[in-house]
C-alpha positions in Angstrom: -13.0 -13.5 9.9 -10.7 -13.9 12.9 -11.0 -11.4 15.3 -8.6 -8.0 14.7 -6.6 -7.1 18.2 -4.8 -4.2 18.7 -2.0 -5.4 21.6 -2.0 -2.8 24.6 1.5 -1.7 24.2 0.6 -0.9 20.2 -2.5 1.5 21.9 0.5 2.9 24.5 3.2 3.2 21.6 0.7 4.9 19.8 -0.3 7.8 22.6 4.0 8.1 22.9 4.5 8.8 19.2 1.5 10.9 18.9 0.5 13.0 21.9 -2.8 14.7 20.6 -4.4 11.4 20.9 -6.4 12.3 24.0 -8.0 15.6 22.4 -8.6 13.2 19.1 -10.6 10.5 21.1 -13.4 13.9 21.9 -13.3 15.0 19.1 -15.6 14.0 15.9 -14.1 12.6 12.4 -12.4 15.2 11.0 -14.1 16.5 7.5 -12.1 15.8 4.3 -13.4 18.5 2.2 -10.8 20.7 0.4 -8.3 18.6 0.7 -6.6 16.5 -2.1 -4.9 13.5 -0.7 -4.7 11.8 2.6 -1.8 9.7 3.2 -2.3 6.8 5.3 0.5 4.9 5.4 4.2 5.4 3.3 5.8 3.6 6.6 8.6 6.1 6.8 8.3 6.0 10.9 8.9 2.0 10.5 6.6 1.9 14.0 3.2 -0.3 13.7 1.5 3.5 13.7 0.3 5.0 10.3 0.3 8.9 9.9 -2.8 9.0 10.7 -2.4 8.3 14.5 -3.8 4.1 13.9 -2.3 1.1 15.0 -1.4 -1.3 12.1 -1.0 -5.1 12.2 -0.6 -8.4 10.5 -2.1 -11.6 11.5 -0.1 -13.7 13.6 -2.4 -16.8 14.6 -1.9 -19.3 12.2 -3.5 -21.4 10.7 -2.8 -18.8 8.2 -0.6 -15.9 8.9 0.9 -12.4 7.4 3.9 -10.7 9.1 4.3 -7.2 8.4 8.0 -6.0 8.5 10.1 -2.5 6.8 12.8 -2.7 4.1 15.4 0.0 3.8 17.4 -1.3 0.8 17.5 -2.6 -2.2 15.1 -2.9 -5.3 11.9 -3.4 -2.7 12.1 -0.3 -1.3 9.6 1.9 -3.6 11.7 4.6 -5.6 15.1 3.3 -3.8 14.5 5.6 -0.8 12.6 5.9 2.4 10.5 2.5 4.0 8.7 -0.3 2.2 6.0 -2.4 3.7 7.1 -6.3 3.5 3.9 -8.1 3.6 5.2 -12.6 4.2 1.7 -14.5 4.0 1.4 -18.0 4.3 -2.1 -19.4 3.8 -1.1 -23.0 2.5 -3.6 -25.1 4.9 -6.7 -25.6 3.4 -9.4 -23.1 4.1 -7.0 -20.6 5.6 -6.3 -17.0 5.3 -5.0 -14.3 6.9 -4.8 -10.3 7.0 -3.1 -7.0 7.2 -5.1 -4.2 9.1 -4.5 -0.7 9.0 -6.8 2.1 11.1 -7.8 5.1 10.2 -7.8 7.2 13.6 -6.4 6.9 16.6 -7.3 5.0 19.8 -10.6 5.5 20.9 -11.2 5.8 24.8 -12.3 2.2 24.8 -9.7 -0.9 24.7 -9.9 -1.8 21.5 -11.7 1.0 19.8 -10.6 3.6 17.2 -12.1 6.8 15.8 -13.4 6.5 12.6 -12.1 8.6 8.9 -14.7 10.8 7.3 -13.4 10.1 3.9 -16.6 11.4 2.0 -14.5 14.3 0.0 -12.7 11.5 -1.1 -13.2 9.4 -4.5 -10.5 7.0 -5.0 -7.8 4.9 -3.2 -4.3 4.2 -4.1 -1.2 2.3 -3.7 2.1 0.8 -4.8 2.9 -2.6 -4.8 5.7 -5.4 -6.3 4.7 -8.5 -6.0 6.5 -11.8 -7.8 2.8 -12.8 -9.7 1.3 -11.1 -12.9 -2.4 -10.7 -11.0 -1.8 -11.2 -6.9 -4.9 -12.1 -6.0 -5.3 -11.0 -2.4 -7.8 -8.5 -1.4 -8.1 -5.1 -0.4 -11.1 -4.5 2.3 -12.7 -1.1 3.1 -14.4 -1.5 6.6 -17.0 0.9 7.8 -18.3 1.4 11.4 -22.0 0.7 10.4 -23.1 0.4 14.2 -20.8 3.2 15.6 -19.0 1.4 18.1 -15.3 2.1 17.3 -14.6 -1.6 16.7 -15.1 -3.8 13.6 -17.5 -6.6 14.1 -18.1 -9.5 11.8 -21.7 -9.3 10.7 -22.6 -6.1 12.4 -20.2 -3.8 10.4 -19.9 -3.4 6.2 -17.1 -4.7 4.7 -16.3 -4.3 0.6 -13.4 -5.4 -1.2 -12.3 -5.3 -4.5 -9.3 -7.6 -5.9 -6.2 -5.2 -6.9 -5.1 -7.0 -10.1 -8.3 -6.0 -11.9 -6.8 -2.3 -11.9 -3.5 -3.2 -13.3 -2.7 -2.6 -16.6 1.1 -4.2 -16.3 2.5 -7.2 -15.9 5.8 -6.8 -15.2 6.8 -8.0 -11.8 9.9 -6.6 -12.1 8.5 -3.1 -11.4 6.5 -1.3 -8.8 2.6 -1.0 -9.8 0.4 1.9 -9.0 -3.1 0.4 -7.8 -6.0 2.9 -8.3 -9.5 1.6 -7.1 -12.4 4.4 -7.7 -14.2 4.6 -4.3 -17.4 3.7 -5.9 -16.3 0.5 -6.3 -16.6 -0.4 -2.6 -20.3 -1.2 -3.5 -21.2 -2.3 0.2 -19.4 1.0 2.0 -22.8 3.1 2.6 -21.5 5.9 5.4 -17.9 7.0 3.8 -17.7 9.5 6.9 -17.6 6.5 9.8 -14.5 4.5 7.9 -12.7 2.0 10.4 -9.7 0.9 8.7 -8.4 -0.9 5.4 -7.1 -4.5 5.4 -4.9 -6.3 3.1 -6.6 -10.2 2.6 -4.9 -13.3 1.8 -7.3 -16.4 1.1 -6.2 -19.9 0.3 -8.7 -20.3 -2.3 -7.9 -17.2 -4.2 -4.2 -17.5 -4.7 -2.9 -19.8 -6.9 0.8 -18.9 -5.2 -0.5 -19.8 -1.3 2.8 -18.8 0.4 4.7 -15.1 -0.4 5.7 -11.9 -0.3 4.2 -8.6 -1.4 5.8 -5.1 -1.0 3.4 -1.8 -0.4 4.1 1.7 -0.1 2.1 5.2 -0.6 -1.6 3.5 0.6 -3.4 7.3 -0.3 -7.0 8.8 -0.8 -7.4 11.0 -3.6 -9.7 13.2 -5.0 -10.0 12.8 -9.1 -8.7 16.1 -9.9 -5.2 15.4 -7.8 -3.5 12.8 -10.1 -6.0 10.8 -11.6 -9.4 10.1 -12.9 -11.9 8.3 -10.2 -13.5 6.9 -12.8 -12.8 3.9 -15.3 -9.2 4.8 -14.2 -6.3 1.7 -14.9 -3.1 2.3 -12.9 -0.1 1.7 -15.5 3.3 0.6 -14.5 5.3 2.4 -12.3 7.6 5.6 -14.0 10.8 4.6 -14.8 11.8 7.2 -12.2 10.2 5.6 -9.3 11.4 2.3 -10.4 
């Protein structure tokens, strides 16, 4: 994959917005146990900073490309309140594709690094999403820090991915879509307490639609017992309330 870079003045945003940075780069991945959900994302701060402390981005180098900007209004903001995640992808040259990354700690001391999530009290992942296609085929990536460095590298670190549609049990593009992926199914994720980030993954030779939009909102680790099974679990159509 192309190389994932974190601009300087994201890593300096990021110590602005959230000044226990410094006492999180000593400090070692905080234990989920007990706890029920862990929000990553619901983009209410509309800054390229997750509520977890991490820098977000899209992929900006083209061939192939994904800009990531907030909506406010309208029927793609997720229950008609807060911030949505606009996700534009373009991957129509042959070959291409292109990414949204989101980290799961803050800056680590190093340019370029991030503290890794211990997400082993965890069992499943979740989000929203609308989309104009029955079954988007993009993919969502886990990415663990198998060497310990605080960086992802291409062939040194795992990666596992599973494709969202296959947990959808609605078609109706109309609606927003709850996504629930059992953790289990990140086959190639062996150490689920050194967790780098989670990337959104558009591939020419996937989509059928090679240029487009997808909205996302609530991106969320759960436990079975909070809302949902972890196991064999389809995610049906959004509640009419939430529409």
């Amino acid at each position: 994959m192309k190389p994932f870079k974190i601009a300087g003045s994201i890593l300096f945003l990021s110590l602005l917005v959230f000044p226990g940075f410094a006492a999180a780069q000593d400090a070692a991945p905080a234990s989920s146990q007990g706890k029920k959900t862990l929000v990553v994302d619901d983009f209410d701060n509309r800054l390229s900073v997750n509520n977890l402390g991490g820098a977000t981005q899209g992929d900006e180098e083209y061939p192939g490309g994904c800009i990531p900007s907030f909506v406010t209004k309208g029927k793609s903001v997720f229950g008609k309140r807060g911030t949505s995640l606009k996700l534009e992808y373009d991957v129509t040259p042959p070959n291409s594709f292109s990414y949204y990354w989101s980290k799961l700690g803050p800056a680590g001391k190093e340019i370029g690094t991030s503290m890794p999530a211990d997400l082993s009290g965890y069992d499943l992942v979740s989000f929203w999403m609308k989309t104009d296609t029955d079954e988007p085929a993009f993919a969502f990536e886990i990415h663990e820090d198998t060497n310990q460095d605080g960086r992802f590298t291409l062939g040194e670190d795992s990666v596992s991915r599973v494709f969202p549609y296959r947990y959808l049990t609605s078609q109706d593009t109309k609606q927003w879509r709850k996504v629930t992926i059992p953790l289990s199914d990140f086959k190639k994720i062996e150490h689920w307490d050194r967790i780098l980030e989670v990337v959104f993954v558009f591939e020419n030779k996937k989509l059928k639609e090679k240029k487009g939009v997808v909205y996302i909102d609530e991106v969320t680790f759960g436990v079975a017992d909070s809302n949902v099974p972890s196991q064999g679990f389809k995610a049906s159509a959004s509640p009419a309330s939430r529409n």
